[in-house]
VOPAGU-2260 file (C-alpha; in pm, 1 decimal, decimal comma):
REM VOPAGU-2260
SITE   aa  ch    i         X         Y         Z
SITE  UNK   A    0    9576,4   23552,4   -1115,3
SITE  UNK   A    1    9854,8   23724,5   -1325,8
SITE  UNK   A    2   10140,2   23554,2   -1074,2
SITE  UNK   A    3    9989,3   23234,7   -1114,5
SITE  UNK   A    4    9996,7   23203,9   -1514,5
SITE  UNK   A    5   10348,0   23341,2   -1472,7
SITE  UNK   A    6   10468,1   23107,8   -1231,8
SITE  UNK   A    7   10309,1   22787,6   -1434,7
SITE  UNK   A    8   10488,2   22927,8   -1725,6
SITE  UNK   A    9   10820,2   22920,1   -1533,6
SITE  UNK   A   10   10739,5   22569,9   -1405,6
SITE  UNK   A   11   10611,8   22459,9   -1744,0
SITE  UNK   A   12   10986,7   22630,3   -1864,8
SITE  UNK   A   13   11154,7   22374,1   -1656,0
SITE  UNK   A   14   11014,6   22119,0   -1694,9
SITE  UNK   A   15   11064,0   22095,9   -2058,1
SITE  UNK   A   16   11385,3   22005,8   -2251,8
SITE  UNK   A   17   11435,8   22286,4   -2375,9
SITE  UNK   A   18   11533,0   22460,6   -2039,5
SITE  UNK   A   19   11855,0   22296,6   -1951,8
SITE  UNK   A   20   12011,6   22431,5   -2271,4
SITE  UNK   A   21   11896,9   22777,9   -2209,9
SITE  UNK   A   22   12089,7   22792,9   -1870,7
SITE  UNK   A   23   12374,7   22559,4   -1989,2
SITE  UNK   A   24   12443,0   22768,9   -2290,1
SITE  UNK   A   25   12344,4   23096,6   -2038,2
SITE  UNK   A   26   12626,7   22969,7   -1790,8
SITE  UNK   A   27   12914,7   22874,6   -2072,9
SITE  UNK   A   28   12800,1   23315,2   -2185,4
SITE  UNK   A   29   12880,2   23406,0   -1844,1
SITE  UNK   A   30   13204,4   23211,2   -1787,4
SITE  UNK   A   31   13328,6   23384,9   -2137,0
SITE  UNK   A   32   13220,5   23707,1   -2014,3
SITE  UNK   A   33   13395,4   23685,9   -1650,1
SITE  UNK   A   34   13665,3   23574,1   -1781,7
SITE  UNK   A   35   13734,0   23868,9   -2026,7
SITE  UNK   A   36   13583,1   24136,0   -1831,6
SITE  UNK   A   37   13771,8   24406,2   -1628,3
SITE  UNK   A   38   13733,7   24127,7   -1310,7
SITE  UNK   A   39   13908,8   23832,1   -1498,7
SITE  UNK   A   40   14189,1   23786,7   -1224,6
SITE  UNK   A   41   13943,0   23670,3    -944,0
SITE  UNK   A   42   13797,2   23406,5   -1192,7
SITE  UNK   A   43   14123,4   23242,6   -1229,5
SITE  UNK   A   44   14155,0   23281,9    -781,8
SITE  UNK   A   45   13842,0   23119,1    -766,3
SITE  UNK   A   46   13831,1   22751,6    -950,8
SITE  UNK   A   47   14228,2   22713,7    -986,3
SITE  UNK   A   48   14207,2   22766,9    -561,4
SITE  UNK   A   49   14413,4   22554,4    -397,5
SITE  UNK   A   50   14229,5   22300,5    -207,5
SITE  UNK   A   51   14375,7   22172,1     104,7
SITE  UNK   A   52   14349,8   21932,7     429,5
SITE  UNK   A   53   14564,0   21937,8     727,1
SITE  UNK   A   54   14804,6   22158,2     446,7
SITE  UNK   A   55   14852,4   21919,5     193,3
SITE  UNK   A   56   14699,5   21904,8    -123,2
SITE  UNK   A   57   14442,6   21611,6    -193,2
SITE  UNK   A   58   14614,7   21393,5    -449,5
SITE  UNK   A   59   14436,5   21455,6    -790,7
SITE  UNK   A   60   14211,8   21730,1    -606,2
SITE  UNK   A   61   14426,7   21996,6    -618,8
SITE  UNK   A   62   14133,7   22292,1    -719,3
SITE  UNK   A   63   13858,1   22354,3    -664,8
SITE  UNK   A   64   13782,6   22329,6   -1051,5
SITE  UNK   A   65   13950,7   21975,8   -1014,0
SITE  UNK   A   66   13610,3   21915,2    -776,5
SITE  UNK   A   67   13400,1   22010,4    -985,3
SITE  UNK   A   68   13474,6   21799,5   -1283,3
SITE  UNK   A   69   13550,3   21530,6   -1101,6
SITE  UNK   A   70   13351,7   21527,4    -768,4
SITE  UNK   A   71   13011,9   21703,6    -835,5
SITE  UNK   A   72   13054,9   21597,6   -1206,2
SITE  UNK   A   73   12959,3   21219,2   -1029,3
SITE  UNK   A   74   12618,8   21327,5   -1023,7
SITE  UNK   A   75   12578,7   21431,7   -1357,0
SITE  UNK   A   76   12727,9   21086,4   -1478,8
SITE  UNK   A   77   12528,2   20947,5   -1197,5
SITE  UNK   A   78   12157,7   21089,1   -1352,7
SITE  UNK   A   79   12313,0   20936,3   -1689,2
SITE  UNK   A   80   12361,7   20576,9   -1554,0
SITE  UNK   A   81   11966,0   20607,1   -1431,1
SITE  UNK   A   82   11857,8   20714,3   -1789,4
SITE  UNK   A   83   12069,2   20406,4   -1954,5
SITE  UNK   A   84   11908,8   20192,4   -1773,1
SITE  UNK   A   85   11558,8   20338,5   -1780,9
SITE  UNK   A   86   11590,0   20309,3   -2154,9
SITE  UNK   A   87   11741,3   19985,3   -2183,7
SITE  UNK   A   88   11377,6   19911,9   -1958,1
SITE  UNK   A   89   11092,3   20080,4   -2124,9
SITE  UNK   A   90   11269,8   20313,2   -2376,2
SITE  UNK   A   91   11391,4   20285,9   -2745,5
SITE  UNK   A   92   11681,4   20050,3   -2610,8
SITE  UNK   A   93   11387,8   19779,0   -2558,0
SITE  UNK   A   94   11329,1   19719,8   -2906,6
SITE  UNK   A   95   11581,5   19580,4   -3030,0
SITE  UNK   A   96   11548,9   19668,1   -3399,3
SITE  UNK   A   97   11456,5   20048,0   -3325,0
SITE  UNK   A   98   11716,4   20040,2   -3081,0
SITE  UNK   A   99   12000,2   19937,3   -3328,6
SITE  UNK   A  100   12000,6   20236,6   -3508,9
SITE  UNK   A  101   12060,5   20471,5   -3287,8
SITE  UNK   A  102   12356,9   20264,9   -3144,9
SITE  UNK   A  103   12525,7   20212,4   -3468,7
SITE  UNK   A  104   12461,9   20555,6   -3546,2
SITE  UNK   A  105   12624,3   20686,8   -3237,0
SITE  UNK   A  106   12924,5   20422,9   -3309,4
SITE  UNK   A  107   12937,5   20603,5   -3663,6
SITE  UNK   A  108   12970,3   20965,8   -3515,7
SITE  UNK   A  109   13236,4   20914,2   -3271,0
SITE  UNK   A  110   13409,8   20709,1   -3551,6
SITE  UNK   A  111   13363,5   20994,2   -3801,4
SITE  UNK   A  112   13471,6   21270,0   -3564,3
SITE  UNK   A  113   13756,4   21093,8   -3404,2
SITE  UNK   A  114   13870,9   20988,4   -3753,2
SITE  UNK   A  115   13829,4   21381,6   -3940,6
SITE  UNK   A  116   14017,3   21471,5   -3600,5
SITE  UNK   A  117   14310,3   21247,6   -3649,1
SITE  UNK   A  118   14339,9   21361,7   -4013,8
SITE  UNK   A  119   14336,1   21715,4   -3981,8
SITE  UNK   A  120   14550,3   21771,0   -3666,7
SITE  UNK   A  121   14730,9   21422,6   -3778,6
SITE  UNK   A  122   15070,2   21475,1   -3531,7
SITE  UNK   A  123   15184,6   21716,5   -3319,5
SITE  UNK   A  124   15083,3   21861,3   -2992,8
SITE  UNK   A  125   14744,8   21836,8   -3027,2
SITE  UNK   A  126   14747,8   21466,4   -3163,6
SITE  UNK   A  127   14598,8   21305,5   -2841,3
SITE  UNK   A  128   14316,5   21466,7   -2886,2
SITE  UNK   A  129   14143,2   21236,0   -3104,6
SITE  UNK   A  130   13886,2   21141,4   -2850,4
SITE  UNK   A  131   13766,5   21508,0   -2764,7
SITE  UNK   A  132   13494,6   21542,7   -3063,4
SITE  UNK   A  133   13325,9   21196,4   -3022,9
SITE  UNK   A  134   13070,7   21280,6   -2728,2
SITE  UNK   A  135   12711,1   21425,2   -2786,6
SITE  UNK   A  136   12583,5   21666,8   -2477,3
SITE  UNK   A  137   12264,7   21532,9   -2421,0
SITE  UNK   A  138   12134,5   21849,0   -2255,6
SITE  UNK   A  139   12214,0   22101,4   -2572,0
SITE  UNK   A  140   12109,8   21871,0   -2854,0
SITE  UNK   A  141   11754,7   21788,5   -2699,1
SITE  UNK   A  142   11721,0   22152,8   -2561,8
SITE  UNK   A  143   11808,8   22233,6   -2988,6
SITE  UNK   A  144   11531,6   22015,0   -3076,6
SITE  UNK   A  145   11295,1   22150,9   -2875,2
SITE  UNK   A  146   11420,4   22511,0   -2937,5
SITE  UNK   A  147   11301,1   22406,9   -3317,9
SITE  UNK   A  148   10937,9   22231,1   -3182,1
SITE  UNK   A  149   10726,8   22204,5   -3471,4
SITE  UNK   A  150   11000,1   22141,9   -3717,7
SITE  UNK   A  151   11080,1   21814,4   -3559,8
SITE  UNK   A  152   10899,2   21452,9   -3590,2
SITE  UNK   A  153   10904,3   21290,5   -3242,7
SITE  UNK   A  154   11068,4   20994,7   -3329,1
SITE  UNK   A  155   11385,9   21247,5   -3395,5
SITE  UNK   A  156   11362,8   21326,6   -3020,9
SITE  UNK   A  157   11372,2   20938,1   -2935,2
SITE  UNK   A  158   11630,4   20918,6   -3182,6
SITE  UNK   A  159   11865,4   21156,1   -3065,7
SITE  UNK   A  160   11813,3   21111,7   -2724,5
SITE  UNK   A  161   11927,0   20690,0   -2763,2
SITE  UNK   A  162   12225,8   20805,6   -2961,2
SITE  UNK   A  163   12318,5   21050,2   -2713,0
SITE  UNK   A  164   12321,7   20811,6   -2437,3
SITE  UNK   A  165   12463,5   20556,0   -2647,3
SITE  UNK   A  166   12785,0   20803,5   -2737,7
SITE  UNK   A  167   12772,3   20911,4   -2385,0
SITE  UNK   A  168   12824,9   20547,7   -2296,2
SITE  UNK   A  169   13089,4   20531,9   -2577,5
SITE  UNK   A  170   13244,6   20829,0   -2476,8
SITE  UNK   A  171   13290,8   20730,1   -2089,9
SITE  UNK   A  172   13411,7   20442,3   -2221,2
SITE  UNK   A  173   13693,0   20621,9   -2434,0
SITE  UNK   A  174   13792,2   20798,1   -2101,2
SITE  UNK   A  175   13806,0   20535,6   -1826,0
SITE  UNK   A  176   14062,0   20333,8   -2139,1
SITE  UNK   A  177   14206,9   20628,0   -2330,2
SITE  UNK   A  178   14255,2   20912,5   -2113,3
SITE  UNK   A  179   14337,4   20763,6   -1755,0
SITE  UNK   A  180   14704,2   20821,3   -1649,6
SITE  UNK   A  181   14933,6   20737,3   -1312,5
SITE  UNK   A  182   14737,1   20389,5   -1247,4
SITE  UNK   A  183   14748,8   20206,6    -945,7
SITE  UNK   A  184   14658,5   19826,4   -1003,2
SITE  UNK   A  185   14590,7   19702,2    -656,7
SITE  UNK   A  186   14287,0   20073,8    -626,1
SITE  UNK   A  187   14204,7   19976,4    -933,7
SITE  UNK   A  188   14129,4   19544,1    -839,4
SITE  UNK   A  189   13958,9   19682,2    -559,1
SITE  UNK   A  190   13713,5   19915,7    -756,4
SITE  UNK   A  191   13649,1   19592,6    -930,0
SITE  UNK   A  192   13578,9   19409,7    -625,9
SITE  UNK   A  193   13330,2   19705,6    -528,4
SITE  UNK   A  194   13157,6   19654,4    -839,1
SITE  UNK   A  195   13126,6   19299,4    -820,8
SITE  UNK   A  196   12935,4   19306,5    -513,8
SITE  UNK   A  197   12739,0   19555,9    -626,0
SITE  UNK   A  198   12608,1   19291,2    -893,3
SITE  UNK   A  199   12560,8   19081,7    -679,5
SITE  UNK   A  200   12391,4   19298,7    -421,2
SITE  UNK   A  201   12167,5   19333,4    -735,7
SITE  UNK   A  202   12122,3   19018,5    -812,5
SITE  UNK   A  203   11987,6   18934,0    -490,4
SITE  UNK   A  204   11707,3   19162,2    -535,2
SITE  UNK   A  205   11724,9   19424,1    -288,0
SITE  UNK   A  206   11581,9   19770,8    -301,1
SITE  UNK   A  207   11651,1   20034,7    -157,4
SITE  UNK   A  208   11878,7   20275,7    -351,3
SITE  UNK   A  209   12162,3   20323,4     -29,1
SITE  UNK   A  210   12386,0   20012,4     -91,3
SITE  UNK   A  211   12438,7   20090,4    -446,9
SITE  UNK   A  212   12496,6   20468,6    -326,9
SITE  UNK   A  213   12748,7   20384,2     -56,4
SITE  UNK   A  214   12931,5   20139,5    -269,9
SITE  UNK   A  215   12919,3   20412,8    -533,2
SITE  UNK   A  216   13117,0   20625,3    -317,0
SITE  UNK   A  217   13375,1   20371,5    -212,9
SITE  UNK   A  218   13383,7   20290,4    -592,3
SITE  UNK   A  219   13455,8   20675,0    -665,9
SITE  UNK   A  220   13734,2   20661,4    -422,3
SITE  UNK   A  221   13930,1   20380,5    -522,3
SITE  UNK   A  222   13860,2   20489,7    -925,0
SITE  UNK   A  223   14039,7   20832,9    -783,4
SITE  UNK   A  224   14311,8   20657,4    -635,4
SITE  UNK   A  225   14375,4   20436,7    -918,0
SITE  UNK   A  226   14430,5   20686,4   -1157,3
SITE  UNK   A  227   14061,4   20659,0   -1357,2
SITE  UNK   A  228   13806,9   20927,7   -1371,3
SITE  UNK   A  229   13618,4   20896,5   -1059,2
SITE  UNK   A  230   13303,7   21034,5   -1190,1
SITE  UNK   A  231   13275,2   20754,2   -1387,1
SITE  UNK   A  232   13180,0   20570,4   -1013,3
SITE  UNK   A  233   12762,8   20727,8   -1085,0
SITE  UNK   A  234   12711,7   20514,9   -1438,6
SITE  UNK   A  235   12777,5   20230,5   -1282,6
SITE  UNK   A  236   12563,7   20272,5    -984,0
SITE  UNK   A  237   12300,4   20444,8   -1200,0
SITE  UNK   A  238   12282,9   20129,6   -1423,4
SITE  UNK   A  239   12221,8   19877,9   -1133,9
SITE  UNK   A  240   12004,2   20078,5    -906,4
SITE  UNK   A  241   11666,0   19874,5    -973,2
SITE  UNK   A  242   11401,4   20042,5   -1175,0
SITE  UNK   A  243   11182,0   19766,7   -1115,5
SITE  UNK   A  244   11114,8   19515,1    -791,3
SITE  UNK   A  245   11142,7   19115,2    -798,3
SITE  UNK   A  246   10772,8   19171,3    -766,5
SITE  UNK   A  247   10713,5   19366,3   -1052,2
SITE  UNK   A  248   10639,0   19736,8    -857,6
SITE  UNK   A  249   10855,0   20009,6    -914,2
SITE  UNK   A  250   11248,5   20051,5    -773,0
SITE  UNK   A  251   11425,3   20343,7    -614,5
SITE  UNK   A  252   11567,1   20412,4    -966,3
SITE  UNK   A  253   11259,3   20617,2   -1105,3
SITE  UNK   A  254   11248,5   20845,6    -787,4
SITE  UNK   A  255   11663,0   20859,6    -756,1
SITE  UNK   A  256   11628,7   21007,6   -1111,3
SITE  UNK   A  257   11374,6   21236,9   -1079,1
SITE  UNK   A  258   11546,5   21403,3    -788,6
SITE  UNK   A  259   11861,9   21418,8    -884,7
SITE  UNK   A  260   11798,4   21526,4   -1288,0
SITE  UNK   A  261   11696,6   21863,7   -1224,8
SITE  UNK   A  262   11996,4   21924,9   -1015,2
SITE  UNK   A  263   12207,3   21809,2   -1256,7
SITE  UNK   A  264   12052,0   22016,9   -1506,5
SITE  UNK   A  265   12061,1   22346,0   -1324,5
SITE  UNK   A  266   12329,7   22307,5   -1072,5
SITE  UNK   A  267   12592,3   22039,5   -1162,5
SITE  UNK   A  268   12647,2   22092,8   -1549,7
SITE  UNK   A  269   12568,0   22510,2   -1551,4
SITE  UNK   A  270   12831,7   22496,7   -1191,3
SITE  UNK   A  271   13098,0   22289,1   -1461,9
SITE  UNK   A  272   13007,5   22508,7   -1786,0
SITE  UNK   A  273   13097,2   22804,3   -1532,2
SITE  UNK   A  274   13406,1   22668,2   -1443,4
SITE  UNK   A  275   13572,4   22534,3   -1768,9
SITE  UNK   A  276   13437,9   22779,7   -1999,3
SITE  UNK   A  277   13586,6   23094,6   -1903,8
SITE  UNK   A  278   13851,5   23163,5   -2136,5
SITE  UNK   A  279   14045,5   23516,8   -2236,6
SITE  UNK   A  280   14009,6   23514,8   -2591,1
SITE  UNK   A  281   14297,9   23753,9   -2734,3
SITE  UNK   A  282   14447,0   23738,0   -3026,0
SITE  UNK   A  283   14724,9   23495,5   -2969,5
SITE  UNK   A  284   14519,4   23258,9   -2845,4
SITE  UNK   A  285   14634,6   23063,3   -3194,5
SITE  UNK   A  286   14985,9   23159,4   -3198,8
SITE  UNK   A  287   15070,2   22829,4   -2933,8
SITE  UNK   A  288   15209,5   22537,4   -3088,7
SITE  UNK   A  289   14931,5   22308,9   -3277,7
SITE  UNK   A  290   14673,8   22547,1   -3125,5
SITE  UNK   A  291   14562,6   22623,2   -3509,1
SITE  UNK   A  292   14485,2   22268,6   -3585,5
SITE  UNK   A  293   14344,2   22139,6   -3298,8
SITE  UNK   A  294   14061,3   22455,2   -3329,1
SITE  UNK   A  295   13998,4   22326,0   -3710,7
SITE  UNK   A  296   14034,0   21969,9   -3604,2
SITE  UNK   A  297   13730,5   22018,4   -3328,3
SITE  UNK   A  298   13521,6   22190,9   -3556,7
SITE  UNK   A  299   13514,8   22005,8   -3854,7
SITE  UNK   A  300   13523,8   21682,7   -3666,4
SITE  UNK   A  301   13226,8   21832,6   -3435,8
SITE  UNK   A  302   13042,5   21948,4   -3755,9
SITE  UNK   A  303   13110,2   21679,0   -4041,8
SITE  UNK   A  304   13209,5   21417,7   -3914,0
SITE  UNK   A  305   12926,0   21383,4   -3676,5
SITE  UNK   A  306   12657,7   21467,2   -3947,7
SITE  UNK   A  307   12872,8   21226,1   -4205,3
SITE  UNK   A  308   12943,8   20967,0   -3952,7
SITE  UNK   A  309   12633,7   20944,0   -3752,2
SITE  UNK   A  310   12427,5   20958,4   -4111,1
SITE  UNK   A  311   12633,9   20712,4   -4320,9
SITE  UNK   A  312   12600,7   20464,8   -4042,6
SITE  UNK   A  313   12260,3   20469,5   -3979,1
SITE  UNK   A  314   12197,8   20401,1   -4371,7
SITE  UNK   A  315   12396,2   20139,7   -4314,0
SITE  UNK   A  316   12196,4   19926,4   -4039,1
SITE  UNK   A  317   11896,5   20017,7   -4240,5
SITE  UNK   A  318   11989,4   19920,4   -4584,8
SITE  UNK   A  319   12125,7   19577,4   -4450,5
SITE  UNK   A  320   11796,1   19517,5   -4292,5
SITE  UNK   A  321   11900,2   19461,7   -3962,1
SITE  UNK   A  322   11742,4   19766,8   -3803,2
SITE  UNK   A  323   11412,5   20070,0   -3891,5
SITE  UNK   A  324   11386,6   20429,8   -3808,5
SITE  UNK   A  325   11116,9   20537,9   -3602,1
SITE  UNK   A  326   10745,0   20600,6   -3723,9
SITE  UNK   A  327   10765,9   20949,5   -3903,8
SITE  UNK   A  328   11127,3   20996,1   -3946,0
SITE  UNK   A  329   11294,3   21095,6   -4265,9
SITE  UNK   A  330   11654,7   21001,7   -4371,1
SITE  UNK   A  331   11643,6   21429,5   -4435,9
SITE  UNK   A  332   11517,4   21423,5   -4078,9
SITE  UNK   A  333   11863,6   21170,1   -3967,6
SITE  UNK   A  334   12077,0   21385,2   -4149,7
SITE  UNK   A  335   11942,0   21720,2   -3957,2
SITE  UNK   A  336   11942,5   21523,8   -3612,7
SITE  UNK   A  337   12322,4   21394,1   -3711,3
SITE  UNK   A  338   12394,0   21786,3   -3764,8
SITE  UNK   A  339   12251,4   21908,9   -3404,0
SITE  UNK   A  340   12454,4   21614,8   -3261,5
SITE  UNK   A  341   12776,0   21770,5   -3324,0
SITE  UNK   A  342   12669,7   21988,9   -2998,1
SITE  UNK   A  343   12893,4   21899,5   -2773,4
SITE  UNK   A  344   13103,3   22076,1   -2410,9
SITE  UNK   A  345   13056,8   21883,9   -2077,6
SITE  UNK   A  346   13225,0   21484,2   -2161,6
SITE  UNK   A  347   13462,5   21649,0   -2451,7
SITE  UNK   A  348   13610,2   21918,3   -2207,4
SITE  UNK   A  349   13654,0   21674,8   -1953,9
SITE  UNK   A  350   13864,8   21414,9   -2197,1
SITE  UNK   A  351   14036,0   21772,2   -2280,9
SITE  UNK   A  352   14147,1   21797,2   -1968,6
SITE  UNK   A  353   14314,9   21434,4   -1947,3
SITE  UNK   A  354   14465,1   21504,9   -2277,4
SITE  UNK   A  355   14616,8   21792,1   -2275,8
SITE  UNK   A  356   14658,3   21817,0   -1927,1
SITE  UNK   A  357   14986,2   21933,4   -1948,6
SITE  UNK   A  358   14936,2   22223,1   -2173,9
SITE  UNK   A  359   14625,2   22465,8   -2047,7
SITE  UNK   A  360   14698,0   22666,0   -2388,9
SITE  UNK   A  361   14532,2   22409,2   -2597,7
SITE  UNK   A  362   14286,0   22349,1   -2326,9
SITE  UNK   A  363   14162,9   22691,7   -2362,7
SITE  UNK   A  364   14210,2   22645,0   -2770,0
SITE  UNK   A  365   13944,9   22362,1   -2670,5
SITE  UNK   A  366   13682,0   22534,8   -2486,1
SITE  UNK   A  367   13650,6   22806,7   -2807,2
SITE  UNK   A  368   13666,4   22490,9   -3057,9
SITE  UNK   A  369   13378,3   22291,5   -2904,2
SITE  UNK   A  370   13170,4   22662,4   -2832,9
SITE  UNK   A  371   13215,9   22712,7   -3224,8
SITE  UNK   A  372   13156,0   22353,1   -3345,4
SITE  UNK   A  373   12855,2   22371,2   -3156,6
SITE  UNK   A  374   12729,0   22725,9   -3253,3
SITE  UNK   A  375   12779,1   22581,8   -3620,9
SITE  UNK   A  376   12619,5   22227,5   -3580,0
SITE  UNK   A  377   12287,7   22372,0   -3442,9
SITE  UNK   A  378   12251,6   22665,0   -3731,8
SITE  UNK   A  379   12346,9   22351,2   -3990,5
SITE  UNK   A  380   12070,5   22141,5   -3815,8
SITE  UNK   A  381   11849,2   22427,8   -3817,7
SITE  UNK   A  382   11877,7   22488,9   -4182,8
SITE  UNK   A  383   11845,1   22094,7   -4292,7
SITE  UNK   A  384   11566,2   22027,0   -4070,0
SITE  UNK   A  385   11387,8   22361,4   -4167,2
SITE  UNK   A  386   11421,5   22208,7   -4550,8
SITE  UNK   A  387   11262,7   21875,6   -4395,7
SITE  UNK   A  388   10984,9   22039,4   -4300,6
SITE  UNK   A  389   10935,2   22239,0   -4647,4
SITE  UNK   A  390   10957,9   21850,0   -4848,3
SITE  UNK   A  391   10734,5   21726,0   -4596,6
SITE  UNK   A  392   10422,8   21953,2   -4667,7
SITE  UNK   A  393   10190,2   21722,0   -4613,7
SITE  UNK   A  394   10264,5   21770,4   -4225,8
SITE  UNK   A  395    9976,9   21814,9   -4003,7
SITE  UNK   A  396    9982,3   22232,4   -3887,7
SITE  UNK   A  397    9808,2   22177,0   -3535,4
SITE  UNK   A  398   10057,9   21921,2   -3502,6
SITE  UNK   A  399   10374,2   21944,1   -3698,3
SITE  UNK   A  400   10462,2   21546,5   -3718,5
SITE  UNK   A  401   10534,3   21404,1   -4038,6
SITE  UNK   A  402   10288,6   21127,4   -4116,8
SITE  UNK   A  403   10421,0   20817,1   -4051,4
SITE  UNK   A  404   10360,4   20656,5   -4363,9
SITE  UNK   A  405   10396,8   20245,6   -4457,8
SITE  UNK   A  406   10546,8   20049,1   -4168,3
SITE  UNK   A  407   10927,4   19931,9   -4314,5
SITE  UNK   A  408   10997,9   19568,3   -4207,2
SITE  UNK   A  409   11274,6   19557,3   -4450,1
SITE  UNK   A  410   11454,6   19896,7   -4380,0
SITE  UNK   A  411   11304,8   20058,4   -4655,3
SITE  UNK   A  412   11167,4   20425,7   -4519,7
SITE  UNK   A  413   10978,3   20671,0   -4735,0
């Protein structure tokens, strides 16, 4: 009887949200602790080994950390593309008005991170890395909320969880244009082509998940060839993999998602924290050139400009009238939410590694920026949502939601 509370409890563990940060955060810990232990040497010989076929290396593919980012990272992206377009379906993205301000919001934090970036760090050799700060990790920040439970409303979690998605989208966005180098326009025409008849292949109604999954592939190797992050190949087939039939029943899009998110939880995104995280931290790991600034840069961006940004904007869309926050919410509830979106690893380390691909030092500078930006962000969340939930004591204790108050048709919230 005792075996099977405990193993509901573990089930019950993962199935919640808060579960994917615990071993995302556990699997960045033990990538930091590898790689400064006595046994450091054989993490470097295992993900910077030299990948080969028939003795050459694979062109872009040259590690086996180069895989992982790029290769098994496609299912990550992949499982990302399926919640888009589940949203955009039956989610917070369907109303258009509750929608808005989430996506102006997320606009408003990349914009207020990539700008505090620029400032700080300004020129230099960590100048291109204005476009490190801007993403949200959707796993952390919703495993933060729920880490917090009774301090926060639910609409927050719908909140969040839109903008997320939304800067995700923003984010992969900044890549593919930003951060893609040694283009090849013919690969590059063709992974257009492959997308096209995707579309259509959409259009046309059909449903089974394979076509889209096959073209995703051939899509992933022609992005590869053509210089553009090939992960990047699973949004796109996540977003056009039907959720719904021409008939109205459901598509191949609901199941695809629910099989592939808890890999991507525990295997594909703990596999990547493993592999990019390990850094030696000694005491000159400052003393490389702009090394200084780009760690200050990250963490203020990470920390005020995503609380200032994400904040100011959705005041914004509200003010003007043009969008409302969810039922419950509190602009001191935005504010805390902004703050725990500052957490932030998987997308920014992989625009890290475009930008400062040739210097490793500031790579590594990175990695300890966006672990402290996101250690700070959460306790600065913590603390402004805990003060939310002191000012809003007329919360219900069995459930700890805010009551929802007047409905706002005009963007006016109490």
């Amino acid at each position: 009887m005792r075996s099977q509370r405990v193993s509901t409890a573990v089930a019950s563990f993962f199935r919640s949200d808060v579960a994917g940060g615990v071993v995302l955060t556990a699997a960045a810990a033990l990538a930091l602790l590898w790689a400064n232990s006595p046994w450091q040497h054989t993490y470097a010989q295992l993900w910077d080994h030299a990948v080969r076929l028939d003795g050459h290396h694979l062109t872009g593919f040259t590690t086996v950390r180069a895989w992982v980012n790029s290769g098994l990272m496609t299912v990550f992206f992949l499982v990302v593309g399926l919640e888009i377009a589940r949203e955009r379906r039956d989610g917070e993205l369907a109303d258009p008005r509750t929608a808005i301000v989430p996506l102006v919001g997320a606009l408003g934090g990349m914009a207020g991170a990539g700008l505090l970036y620029a400032l700080i760090v300004h020129t230099g050799p960590g100048a291109n890395g204005w476009g490190i700060p801007m993403a949200t990790d959707i796993a952390f920040a919703l495993g933060a909320l729920a880490l917090l439970g009774r301090w926060v409303p639910p609409g927050l979690r719908l909140l969040l969880l839109t903008l997320a998605v939304a800067d995700d989208i923003g984010s992969v966005l900044v890549l593919a244009l930003f951060y893609s180098s040694r283009t090849h326009v013919a690969a590059l025409i063709g992974a257009a082509v492959v997308g096209a008849a995707m579309v259509v292949v959409r259009r046309q109604g059909l449903a089974p998940a394979w076509p889209y999954l096959v073209g995703g592939v051939v899509l992933w190797a022609l992005l590869a060839v053509g210089g553009v992050e090939p992960a990047l190949a699973g949004v796109v087939v996540g977003v056009l993999i039907p959720g719904v039939l021409p008939g109205g029943g459901p598509g191949p899009a609901g199941r695809l998602e629910e099989g592939l998110a808890p890999i991507a939880a525990y295997l594909v995104l703990p596999l990547f924290a493993v592999a990019n995280a390990g850094v030696t931290i000694g005491s000159s790991i400052l003393h490389h050139p702009g090394a200084t600034a780009v760690f200050v840069g990250i963490v203020v961006a990470r920390v005020a400009g995503k609380l200032g940004g994400i904040t100011l904007a959705c005041v914004a869309v509200v003010g003007l009238g043009w969008g409302r926050l969810p039922q419950g919410v509190r602009w001191i509830h935005v504010a805390g939410g902004a703050a725990i979106a500052g957490i932030g690893f998987t997308v920014p380390l992989l625009i890290a590694e475009k930008a400062f691909s040739s210097r490793p030092q500031l790579v590594d500078v990175t990695t300890i920026g966006l672990l402290a930006g996101s250690v700070v962000a959460f306790a600065l969340g913590a603390v402004i949502l805990t003060i939310a939930r002191k000012l809003t004591s007329t919360a219900d204790p069995d459930r700890g939601t805010v009551p929802a108050g007047p409905s706002t048709t005009r963007g006016e919230n109490p």
